[in-house]
C-alpha positions in Angstrom: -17.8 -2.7 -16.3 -16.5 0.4 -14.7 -13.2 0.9 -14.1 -13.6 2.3 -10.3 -16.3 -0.6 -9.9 -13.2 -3.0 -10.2 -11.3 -1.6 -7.5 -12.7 0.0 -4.1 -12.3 2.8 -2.1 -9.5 0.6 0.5 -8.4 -1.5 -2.3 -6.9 2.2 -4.1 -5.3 3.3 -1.1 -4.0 0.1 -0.4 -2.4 -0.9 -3.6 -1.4 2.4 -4.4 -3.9 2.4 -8.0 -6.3 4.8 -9.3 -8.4 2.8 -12.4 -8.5 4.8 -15.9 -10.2 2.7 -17.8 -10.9 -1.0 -19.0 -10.4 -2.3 -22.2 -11.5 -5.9 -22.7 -9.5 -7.6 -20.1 -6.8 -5.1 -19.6 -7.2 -2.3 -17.3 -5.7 1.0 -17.3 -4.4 2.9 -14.6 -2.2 5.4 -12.3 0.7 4.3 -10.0 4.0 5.3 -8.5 7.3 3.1 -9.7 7.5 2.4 -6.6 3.8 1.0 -6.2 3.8 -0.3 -9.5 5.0 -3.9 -9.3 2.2 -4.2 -6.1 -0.7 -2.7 -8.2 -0.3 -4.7 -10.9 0.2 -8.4 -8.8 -3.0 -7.1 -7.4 -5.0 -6.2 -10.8 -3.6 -9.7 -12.0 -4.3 -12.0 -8.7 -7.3 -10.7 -7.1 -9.2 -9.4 -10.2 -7.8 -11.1 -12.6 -7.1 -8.4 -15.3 -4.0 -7.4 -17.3 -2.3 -3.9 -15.6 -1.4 -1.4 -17.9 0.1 1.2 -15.5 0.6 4.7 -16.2 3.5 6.0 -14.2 2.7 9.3 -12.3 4.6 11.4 -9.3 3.4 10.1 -5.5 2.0 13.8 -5.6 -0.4 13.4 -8.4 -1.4 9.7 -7.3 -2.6 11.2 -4.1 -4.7 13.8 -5.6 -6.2 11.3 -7.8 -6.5 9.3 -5.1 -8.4 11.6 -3.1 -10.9 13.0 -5.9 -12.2 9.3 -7.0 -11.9 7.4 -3.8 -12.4 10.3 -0.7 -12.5 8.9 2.7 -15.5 10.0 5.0 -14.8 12.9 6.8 -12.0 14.1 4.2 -8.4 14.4 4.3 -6.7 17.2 5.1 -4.1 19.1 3.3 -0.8 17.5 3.2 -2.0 14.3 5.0 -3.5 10.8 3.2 -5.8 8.3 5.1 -3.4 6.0 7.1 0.0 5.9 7.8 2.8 8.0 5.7 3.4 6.1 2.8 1.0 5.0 0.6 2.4 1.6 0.3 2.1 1.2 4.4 -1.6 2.1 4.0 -4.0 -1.0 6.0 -7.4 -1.0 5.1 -8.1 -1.1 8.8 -6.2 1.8 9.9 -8.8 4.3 10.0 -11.7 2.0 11.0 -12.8 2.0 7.4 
């Protein structure tokens, strides 16, 4: 299985989480410390995995973020899809 399989497009932007890569049932990926503790109660509750989280600057998330999960229509410089912070980010908000 993939890594970017396991979590979608809304489910990144949502939790904050950009998958690396999978190894047996742990799964590797980026985060802030402050999205950290989310993205890893989702990776453990919803699919059922074992986090390993890398810690990386909200900066470098974003740009991740961007490159492996665009949103239609793209984001512009200095903005992200939904509201400000990442962690305030509702699937819903941009009628994805």
């Amino acid at each position: 299985m993939k890594p970017e399989r396991s979590i979608g497009r809304r489910e990144a932007w949502q939790f904050a989480v950009v998958p690396l890569r999978r190894h047996g049932r742990e799964l590797e990926v980026l985060s802030t410390a402050a999205h950290a503790g989310r993205a890893m109660r989702f990776i453990e509750r919803v699919l059922g995995l074992e986090p390993r989280v890398r810690l990386v600057s909200e900066r470098t998330l974003e740009e991740a973020l961007r490159e492996r999960f665009p949103f239609e229509g793209g984001v512009h410089e200095g903005t992200r899809p939904g509201r400000t912070d990442l962690g305030q980010f509702h699937p819903g908000d941009n009628g994805d």
